[in-house]
C-alpha positions in Angstrom: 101.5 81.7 200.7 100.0 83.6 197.6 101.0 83.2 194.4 100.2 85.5 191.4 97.7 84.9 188.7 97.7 86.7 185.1 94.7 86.5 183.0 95.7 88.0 179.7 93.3 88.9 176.7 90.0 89.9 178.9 87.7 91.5 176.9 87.4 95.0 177.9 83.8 95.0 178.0 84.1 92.0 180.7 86.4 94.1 182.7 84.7 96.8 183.0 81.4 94.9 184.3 83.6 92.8 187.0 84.6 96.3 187.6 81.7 97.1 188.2 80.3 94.3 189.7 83.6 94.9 192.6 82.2 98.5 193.1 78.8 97.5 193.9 79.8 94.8 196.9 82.1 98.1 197.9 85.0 95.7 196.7 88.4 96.3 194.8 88.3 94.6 191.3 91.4 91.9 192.9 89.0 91.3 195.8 86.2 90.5 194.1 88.0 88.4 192.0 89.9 86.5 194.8 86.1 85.6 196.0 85.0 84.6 192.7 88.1 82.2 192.8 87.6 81.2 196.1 83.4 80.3 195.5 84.7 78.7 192.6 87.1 76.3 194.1 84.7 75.8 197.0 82.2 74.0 194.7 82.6 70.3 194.4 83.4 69.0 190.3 79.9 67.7 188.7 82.6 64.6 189.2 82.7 64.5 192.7 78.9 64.9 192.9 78.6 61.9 191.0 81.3 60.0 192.9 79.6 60.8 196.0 76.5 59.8 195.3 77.2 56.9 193.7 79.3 55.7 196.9 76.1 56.8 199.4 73.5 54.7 196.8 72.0 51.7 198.1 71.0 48.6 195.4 67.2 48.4 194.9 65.8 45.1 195.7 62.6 46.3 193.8 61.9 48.6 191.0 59.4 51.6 191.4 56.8 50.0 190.0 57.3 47.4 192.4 57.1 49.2 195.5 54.0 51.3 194.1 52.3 48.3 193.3 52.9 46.9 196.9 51.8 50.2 198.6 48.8 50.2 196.1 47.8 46.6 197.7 48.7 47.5 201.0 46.1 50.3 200.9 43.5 48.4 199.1 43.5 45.9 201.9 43.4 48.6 204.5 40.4 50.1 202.9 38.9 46.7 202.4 39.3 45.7 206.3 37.7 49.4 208.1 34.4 48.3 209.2 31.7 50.2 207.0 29.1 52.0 208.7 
């Protein structure tokens, strides 16, 4: 079920570019705004980004520097233990 939508007060110089816009995707002006709409509340809130990631994130045990520093030694003793020749 559709419902209708009035926008009131659009600056003329806006319509006519959505107009536009609509002509050039071969589009009416309602169409292209119904997919405007639609893209629009397909995109997740900067909210539920955050909220998302924030259930997915895992506690460090180490800082960065940490974990540098121990891939930093790791590789040192690598390099130290190749035989030279």
């Amino acid at each position: 079920m559709s419902s209708l939508l009035q926008i009131r007060d659009v600056p003329e110089e806006a319509r006519r570019a959505l107009k536009a816009r609509a002509a050039a995707r071969g589009q009416s002006l309602n169409g292209y705004l119904l997919d405007l709409i639609d893209r629009e509340v397909a995109r997740p809130t900067v909210a539920d980004v955050l909220d998302r990631a924030a259930q997915r994130a895992e506690q460090a045990t180490a800082s960065a520097a940490d974990v540098v520093a121990a891939a930093r030694a790791e590789r040192d003793q690598q390099l130290m233990s190749r035989p030279r020749g």
